[in-house]
N, C-alpha and C positions, 0 to 999 in steps of 0.2 A: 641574583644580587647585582642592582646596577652599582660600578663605579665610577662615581659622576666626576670627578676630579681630583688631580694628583699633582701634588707639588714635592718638594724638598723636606722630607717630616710629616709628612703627611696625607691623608684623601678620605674626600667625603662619597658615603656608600648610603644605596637603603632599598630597600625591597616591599611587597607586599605579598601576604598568604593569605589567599581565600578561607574562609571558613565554611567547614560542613558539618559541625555539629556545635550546638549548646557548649559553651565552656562558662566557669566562673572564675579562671584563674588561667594561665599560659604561662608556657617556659620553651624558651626557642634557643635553637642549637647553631649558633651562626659562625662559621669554618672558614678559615681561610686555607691556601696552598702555601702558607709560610708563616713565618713568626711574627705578630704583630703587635710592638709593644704597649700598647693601649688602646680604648674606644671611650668613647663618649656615646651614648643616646636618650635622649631626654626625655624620652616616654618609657624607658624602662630603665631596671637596674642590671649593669653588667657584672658579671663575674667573671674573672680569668681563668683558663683549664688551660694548669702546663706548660706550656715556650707560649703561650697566648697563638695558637692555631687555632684554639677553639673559644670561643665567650658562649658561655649561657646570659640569656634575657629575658628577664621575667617581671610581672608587671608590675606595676605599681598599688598601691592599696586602693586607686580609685577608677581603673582599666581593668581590671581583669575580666569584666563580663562580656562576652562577644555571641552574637548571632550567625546561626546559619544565614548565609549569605552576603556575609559582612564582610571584608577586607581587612588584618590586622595590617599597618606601613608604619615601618619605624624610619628614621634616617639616622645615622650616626655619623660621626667624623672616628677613624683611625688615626694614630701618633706611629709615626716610625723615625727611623736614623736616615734614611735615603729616599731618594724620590723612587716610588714603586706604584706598581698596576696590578695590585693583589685580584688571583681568581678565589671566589666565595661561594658559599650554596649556601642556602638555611632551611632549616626545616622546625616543627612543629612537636612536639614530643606528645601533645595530645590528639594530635591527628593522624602518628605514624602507627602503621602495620609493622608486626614481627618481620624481621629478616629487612627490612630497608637497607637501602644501600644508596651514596649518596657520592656522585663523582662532579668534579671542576669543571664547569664549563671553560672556552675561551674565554677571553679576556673582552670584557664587553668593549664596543666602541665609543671612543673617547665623542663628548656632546660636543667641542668645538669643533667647529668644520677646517677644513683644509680650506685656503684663499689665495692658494698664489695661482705663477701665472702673469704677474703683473712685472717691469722694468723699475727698476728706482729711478726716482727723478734726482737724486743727490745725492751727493758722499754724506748721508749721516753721519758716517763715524768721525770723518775729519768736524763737522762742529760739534759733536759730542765731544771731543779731545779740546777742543776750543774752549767749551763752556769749561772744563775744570782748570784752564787757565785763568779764565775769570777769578772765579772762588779764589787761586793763589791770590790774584794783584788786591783782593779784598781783605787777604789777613794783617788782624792786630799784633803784635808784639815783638819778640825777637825769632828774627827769620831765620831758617834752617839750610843749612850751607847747600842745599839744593835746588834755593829756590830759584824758580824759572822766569822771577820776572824782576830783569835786570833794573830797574828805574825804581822799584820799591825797596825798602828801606826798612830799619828796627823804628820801632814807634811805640807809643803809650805805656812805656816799660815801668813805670808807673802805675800803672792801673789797679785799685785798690788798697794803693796806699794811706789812702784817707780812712781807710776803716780797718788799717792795719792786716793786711792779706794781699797776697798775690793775684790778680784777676787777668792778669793779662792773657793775651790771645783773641780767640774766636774771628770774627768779622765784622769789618763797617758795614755798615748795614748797607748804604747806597754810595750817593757820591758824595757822601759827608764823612763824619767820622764818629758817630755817637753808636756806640754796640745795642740795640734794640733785643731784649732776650725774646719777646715773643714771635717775631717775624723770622728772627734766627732757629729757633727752635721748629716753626714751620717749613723752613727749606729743609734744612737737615733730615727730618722726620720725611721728606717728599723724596729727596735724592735717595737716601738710603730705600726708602720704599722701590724708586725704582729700578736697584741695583739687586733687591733682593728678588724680586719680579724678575729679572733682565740680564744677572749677572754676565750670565752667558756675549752678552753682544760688547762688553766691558774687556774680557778674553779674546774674544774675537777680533777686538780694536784695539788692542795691545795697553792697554789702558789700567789694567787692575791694580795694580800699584801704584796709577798717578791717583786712582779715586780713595784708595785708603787712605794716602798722605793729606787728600784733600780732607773727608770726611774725620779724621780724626782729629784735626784744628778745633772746629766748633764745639765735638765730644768733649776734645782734653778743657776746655773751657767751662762748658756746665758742670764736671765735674769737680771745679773751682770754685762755682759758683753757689755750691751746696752744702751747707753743711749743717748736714741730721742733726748733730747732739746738741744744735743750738733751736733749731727750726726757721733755720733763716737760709733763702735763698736768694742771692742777685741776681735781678733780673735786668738792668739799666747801667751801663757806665757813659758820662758822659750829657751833658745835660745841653737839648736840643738846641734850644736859643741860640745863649753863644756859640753854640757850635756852627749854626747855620750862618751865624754874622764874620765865619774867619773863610776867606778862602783862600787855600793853598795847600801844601803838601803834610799829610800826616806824619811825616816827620820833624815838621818842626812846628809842630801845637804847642802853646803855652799857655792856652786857656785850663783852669780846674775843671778835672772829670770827676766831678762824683761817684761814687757807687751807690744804687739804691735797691733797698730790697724787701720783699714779702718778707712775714712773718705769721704766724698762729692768731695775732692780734691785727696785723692788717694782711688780709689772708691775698690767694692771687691762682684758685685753683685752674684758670683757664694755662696759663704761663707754667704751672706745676705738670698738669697732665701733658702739653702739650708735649713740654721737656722733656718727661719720663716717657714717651713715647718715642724721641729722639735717642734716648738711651736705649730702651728694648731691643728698637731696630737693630741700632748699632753694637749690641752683645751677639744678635743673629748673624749682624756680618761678619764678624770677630771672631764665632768660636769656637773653627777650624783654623783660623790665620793666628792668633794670641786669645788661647783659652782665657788666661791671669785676667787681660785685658777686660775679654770679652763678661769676666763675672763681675769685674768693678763695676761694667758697666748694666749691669744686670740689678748688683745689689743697689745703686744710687736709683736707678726705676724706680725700683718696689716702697724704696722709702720717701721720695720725693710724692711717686703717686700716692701713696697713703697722705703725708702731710697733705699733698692737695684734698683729698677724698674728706679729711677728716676740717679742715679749717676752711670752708666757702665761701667767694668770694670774687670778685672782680680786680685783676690786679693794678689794673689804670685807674681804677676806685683808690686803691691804697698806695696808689707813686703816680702821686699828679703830676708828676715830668714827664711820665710817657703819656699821658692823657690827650694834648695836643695833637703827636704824633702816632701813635698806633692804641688807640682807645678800641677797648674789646667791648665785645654787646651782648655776651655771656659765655658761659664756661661748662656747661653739658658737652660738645661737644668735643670741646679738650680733652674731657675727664673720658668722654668715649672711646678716643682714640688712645689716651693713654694706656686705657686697661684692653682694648684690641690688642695692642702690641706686645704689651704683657702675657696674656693669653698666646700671644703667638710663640712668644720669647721663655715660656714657661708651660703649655700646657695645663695651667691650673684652673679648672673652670672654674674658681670664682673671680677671675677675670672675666670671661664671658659673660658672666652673669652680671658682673659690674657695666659692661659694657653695652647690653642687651637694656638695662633701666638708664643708661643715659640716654639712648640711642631715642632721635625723635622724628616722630612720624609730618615728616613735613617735605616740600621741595626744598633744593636747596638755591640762592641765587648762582653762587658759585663757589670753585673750591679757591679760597683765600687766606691769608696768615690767619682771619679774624672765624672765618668761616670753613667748619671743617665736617657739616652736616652730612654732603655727601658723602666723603672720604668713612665716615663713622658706620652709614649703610653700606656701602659696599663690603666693605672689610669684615661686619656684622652678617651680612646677607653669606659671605661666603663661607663662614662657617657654621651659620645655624640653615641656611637652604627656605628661610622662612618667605613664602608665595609673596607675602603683604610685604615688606619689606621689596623683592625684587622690582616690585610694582611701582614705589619710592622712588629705587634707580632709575629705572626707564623713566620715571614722570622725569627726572633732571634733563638726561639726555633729549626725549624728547622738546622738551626746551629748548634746548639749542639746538638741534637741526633746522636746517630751512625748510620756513613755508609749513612749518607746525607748531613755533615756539614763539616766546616775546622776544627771546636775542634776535637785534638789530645783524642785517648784512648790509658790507657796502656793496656799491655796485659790483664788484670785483669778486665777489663771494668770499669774504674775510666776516668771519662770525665776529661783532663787534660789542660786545659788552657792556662798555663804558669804557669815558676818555684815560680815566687815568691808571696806563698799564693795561693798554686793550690787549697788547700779547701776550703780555701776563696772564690774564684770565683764560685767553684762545688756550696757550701753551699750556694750563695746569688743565685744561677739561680734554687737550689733547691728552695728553699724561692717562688720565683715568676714563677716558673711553678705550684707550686700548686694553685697561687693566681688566675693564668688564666686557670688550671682547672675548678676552683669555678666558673669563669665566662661562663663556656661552653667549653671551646675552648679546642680540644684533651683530654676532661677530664679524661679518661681512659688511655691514651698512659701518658701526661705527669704524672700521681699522679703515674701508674707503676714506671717510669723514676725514677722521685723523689726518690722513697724510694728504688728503687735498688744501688744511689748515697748514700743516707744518709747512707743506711746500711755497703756500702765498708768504709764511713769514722769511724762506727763505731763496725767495726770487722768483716764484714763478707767478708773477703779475705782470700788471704792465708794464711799468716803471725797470724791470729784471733787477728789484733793489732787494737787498738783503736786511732783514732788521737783524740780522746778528753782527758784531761787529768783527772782520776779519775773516769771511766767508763771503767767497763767491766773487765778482769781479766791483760791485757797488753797494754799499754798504755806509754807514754814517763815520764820519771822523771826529764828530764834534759831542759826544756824549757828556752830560751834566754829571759831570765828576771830576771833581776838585786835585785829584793825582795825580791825573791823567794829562790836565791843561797845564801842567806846569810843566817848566822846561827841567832839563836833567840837574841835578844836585852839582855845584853848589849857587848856578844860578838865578835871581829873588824869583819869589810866587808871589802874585798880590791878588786883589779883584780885576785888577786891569788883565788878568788872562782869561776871567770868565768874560770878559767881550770882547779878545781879540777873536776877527773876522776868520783870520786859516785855521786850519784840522791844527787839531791839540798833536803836543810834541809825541806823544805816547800811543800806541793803537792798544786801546782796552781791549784784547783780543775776546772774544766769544763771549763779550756783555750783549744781553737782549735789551734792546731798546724801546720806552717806551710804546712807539708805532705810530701807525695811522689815526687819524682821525674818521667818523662815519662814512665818508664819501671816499677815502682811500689818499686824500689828501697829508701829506708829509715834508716838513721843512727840516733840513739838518741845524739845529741851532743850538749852541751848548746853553744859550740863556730860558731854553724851553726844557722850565722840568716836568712840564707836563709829557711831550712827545719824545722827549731825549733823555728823558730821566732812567737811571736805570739801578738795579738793588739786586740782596738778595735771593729776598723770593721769585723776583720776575725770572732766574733763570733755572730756578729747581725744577719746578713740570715742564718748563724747555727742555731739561737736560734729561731728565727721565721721561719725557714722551722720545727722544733719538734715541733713547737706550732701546725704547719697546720697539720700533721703527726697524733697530739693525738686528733686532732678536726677528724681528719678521724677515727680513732680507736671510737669515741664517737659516733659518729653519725652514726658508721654500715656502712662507703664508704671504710673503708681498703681493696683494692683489693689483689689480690695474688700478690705477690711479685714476680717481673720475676726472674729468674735462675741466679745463680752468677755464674760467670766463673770461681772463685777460691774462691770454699767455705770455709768458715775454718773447718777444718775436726777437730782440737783439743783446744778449746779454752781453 
């Protein structure tokens, strides 16, 4: 029995038995060296014998006939409480002789390869502690007497007073001040992904208690946001227009925020799933730290996914305020992700099963708020082991490697995607090429990739300029957000600070900026929100690709860093 993969809860196994004679029916006897509290396999039915040491597997009413010469191969995934490397045997009940006996081999070898060997080019941890500084200076409402960014302030304390409800919280989305539910619920759902990936390097970077504080702002907010006995979820506060027409400090808005929300009748399953996704995760991360917590957050899943699952629907279709600014182009792959993480957060295969029929056989462009195709295969792939699927993966990745794909490089070797948020996109395919390293697949070529990506966003070009803000010795002062340019409370904000010339009074510590343009070309300018724009999403797959980065420096898999084509010769 190979075991192909082992996580936290989990690992997928599977084996093959020759066949030597005529059968029309089987029943396999598949052992473990310890107790295992559940299997899954999809070409037969399991039965538990005892503390689950042993499952019988027998076949389905439409396999049981097998040939001399044939190969029975099942795979299955195990459920447990801790991360384990179970030894297994299986055998054949119509194949075995009197008197068999039937002992554990070792513990098969793990399919990811070892890859270190390699120096880090940078302190990840320090902009991994950076980027959840970001997240703080982004939160809505009343701030928690620990908060660490001295310049922000109570704001929008208001928030859903218009519809009679508490809403406040979560995050501005960029450097504006409108809560965006879709694009929030895709960070969320990405960070917590990579924490549950990666926790380890979170520990390691003394950090695991800044990232609960952070990651439960936007939780305690969707769970606001929700409410089942009505069928109505918020997904908008804050309506983009005027919001875009005020600039200056989120504490002193006087413009009306709407709340706007789905319903059964104007339905918004991409925004539902993605959310209940956000929540699964974030029960996973919880519940060992706050059981209570972690089952709120479990039970608002199950029923938000459902509402999404059962009322279909485009949610920029049915809240033309977000239409303008984050319009979705469909909701499969929401709905995919939702019930992944449910399945993950539950065990229930008809999660899986939900997930496995939204799941589509397609490339994807990229992993983005709108776009969550690959994310849906990977996470599919790693629990069903399915060939045609892994094939999907690689087609993405292949895309974006050089000199085999349509992603554009600049000269400099910066994988360049499109203008708007090029390191945004670099930084989230960074993020999930390490994830399907972990799982085997190119694990040497992609974890190189990675960190030859991460390192040009964080100085190692020509220029020795950092797009992260607060890292490294040059980096941007002028980022398109509205907080940030304004001087300290209680002196005025207007629009006359979005085109004052000097660095804004505030350093946005560990915002991802924009970036380069094709040719590597980069102006610092707060009135560019193209290049200098920054949100978000832009730093979610930043901040969980430096999670996978220091899980690699930890565990001895840093490989050699490939050659930069424009190193910085003077930082």
């Amino acid at each position: 029995v190979e075991i192909s993969r082992h996580w936290a809860g989990g690992f997928n196994g599977k084996f093959c038995i020759p066949i030597t004679k005529e059968l029309s029916s089987w029943k396999v006897h598949l052992r473990f060296d310890q107790p295992i509290d559940s299997i899954e396999v999809w070409l037969a039915t399991a039965t538990k014998v005892g503390d689950g040491r042993e499952y019988i597997l027998t076949n389905k009413a439409w396999n049981g006939a097998e040939h001399v010469g044939d190969k029975l191969c099942l795979e299955f995934m195990g459920h447990t409480k801790d991360d384990i490397e179970p030894g297994a045997v299986v055998y054949l009940s119509e194949l075995e002789s009197t008197g068999a006996t039937h002992t554990f081999p070792p513990h098969t070898t793990p399919v990811v390869p070892t890859t270190g060997g390699g120096k880090p080019t940078f302190d990840y941890s320090k902009a991994l502690g950076n980027s959840i500084l970001f997240y703080d200076a982004q939160r809505s409402g009343k701030l928690p007497a620990n908060n660490p960014i001295k310049w922000r302030g109570d704001s929008a304390l208001k928030d859903g007073s218009d519809v009679g409800l508490d809403l406040t919280g979560g995050w501005y989305d960029a450097g504006d001040h409108v809560k965006f539910g879709l694009p929030m619920a895709a960070s969320t759902t990405n960070l917590l992904w990579g924490y549950i990936q990666w926790s380890d390097a979170y520990k390691a970077a003394g950090l695991t208690d800044k990232f609960f504080d952070m990651i439960k702002w936007p939780l305690d907010y969707f769970l606001k946001c929700w409410i089942p006995a009505k069928n109505e979820f918020y997904v908008q506060i804050g309506d983009g227009t005027p919001d875009h027409h005020f600039w200056g400090r989120a504490e002193d808005m006087t413009m009306k925020r709407p709340a706007y929300k789905i319903t059964a009748s104007k339905p918004g399953s991409d925004i539902s799933g993605d959310t209940a996704a956000s929540l699964a995760a974030g029960s996973i991360a919880f519940r060992s730290r706050d059981p209570a917590y972690s089952k709120k957050l479990l039970d608002a899943s199950k029923s938000l996914y459902a509402f999404g699952k059962k009322y279909t629907g485009i949610y920029s279709q049915s809240v033309s305020a977000a239409a303008a600014f984050y319009s979705s182009s469909t909701y499969k792959d929401e709905l995919c992700i939702g019930a992944i993480w449910l399945y993950r957060a539950t065990n229930d295969s008809k999660y899986l099963n939900d997930a496995i029929s939204f799941h589509e056989n397609a490339w994807a462009w990229a992993l983005s708020w709108d776009d969550k195709k690959i994310a849906c295969q990977m996470l599919v792939y790693q629990y069903t082991l399915k060939a045609s699927i892994k094939v999907e993966v690689e087609g993405f990745f292949n895309n974006w490697l050089p000199d085999s794909g349509t992603v554009k490089y600049t000269p400099c070797g910066f994988a360049w995607r499109d203008k708007w948020g090029s390191t945004r996109y670099t930084a989230n395919t960074i993020f999930i090429s390490l994830v399907a390293a972990d799982m085997g697949i190119d694990t040497l070529k992609y974890r190189q990739w990675a960190i030859g990506q991460m390192d040009y966003i964080l100085g190692q070009n020509s220029k020795c300029f950092s797009y992260a803000i607060g890292f490294g010795k040059k980096y941007p002062l002028n980022p398109h957000h509205r907080s940030a340019s304004c001087p300290a409370i209680p002196k005025p904000c207007s629009e006359d600070n979005l085109h004052v010339k000097t660095p804004s009074p505030h350093l946005l510590v560990g915002a991802l900026v924009g970036g380069p343009d094709s040719t590597d070309a980069y102006v610092d300018n707060r009135e560019d929100y193209v290049q200098n724009e920054v949100a978000c999403d832009y730093n979610a797959g930043f901040q969980s690709g430096l999670a996978g980065l220091v899980h690699l420096i930890n565990s001895n898999n840093y490989p050699v860093p490939p050659t930069p084509k424009c190193p910085c010769k003077s930082p």
